[in-house]
Structures are given as structure tokens and as C-alpha cells.
Phi, psi and omega in degrees: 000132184266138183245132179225146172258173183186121200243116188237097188281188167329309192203041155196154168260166156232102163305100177233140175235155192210136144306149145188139187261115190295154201077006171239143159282314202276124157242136165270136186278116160289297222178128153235148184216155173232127192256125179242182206255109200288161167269166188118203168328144161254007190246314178322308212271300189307302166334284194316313194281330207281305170340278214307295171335289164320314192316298197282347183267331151313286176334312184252039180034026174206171187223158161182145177190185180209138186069249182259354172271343189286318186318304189307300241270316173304338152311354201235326192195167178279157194247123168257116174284122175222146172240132193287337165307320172277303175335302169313326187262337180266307209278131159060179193275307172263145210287178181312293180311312202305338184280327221288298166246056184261118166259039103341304195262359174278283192324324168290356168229048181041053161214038168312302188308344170318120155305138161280359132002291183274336184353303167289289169323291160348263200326321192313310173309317181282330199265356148295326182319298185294330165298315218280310200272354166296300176320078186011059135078034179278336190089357183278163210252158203265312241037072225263307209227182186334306187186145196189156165156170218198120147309000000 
């Protein structure tokens, strides 16, 4: 199942799309990219950013966001919202940062090449996954973290 997380700074996303098979740990990285917010206009530079977004989540047949990528983004696939404040209290043993720099546990999930950067998307994706197979076996989502959401 291609998976994608997305992580929303000020004036950029970070995009990572994942193979990943529900009930396995190990995924393969499709793609991680950082889309940043052009100078200029600012409804131009938001247009501009939501495209680029949309773009990549076409290309890889899935979407997840906040704001204004989530809007984009909805257009393309259904979107699951996880907020990061209930991630630290549901997801894993450990707070979040603490997976973030773990490279044991990227590497154990076939993503040493992840930059880290993307991390925090990445995680966003596992820990719906890992919700998604707790949650009386529907496949339905917690609504654990940041922006999230699955073709």
C-alpha cells in the first residue's frame, strides 16, 4: 500500500511517500522531497506550493496534509488529520522525537536512506498503520498525528 506523511513548517512541506504493507514493519521509500513556499505574491506562492504537493501525490497515487495542502491534497484521495499532541500519548513506548533518533528503528524498517528531515512524516505513516491494525481489525484510523492518509 503506497502511503504518504507530510510534515508543515512556516514556509515549507516535507513530503515522503512508502510502500508499505500493512502488519509488516519494513517499507520501501518511494520518494521524500521538500516542497518550500516561493517568494513573492503570497496567494501565488501558496498556489504554487499546493500544486507542487498535489503533484507529487499524484504521481504516487496518495495524498495527506494540513491546511492548505490538506485542501489540495483532498482532492486527490481520501485524508486522515492526526495531531501531534495525541501521537506522544498513543504511538509506541516512546515519545516521538525519541523514534525520530533512533537509526535502529528507521534501519529495521528498511529506511536507513531516509533522510532525516522526513522522519516525522515517515513516523506519521506508521503510527496510523500500527493504529489502523489496533482498531478492531476495520482498517480504521485513531487519529493519531499530524496529516496523514493512504490510496
Amino acid at each position: 500500500m503506497i502511503c504518504s506523511g507530510i510534515a508543515v513548517g512556516a514556509d515549507y512541506a516535507d513530503v515522503v511517500i512508502v510502500d508499505a504493507e500493512p502488519g509488516k514493519e519494513a517499507m520501501t521509500l518511494v520518494t521524500s522531497r521538500r516542497v518550500q513556499l516561493q517568494e513573492g505574491d503570497r496567494a501565488q506562492a501558496f498556489r504554487a506550493l499546493g500544486d507542487q504537493v498535489a503533484n507529487i501525490l499524484r504521481e504516487s497515487k496518495v495524498a495527506e496534509v494540513r491546511g492548505l495542502v490538506l485542501y489540495v491534497a483532498s482532492g486527490v484521495s481520501q485524508v486522515t488529520s492526526i495531531n501531534p499532541t495525541v501521537l506522544s500519548k498513543t504511538f509506541g513506548d516512546r515519545k516521538p522525537k525519541e523514534y525520530l533518533k533512533d537509526e535502529g528503528y528507521w534501519n529495521d524498517r528498511n529506511l536507513k536512506n531516509l533522510e532525516k528531515r522526513y522522519r516525522e512524516p515517515c513516523l506519521l505513516i506508521i503510527a496510523n498503520q500500527e493504529s489502523s491494525n489496533r482498531l478492531n481489525g476495520r482498517g480504521e484510523s485513531l487519529g493519531l498525528a499530524q496529516t496523514l492518509s493512504s490510496a
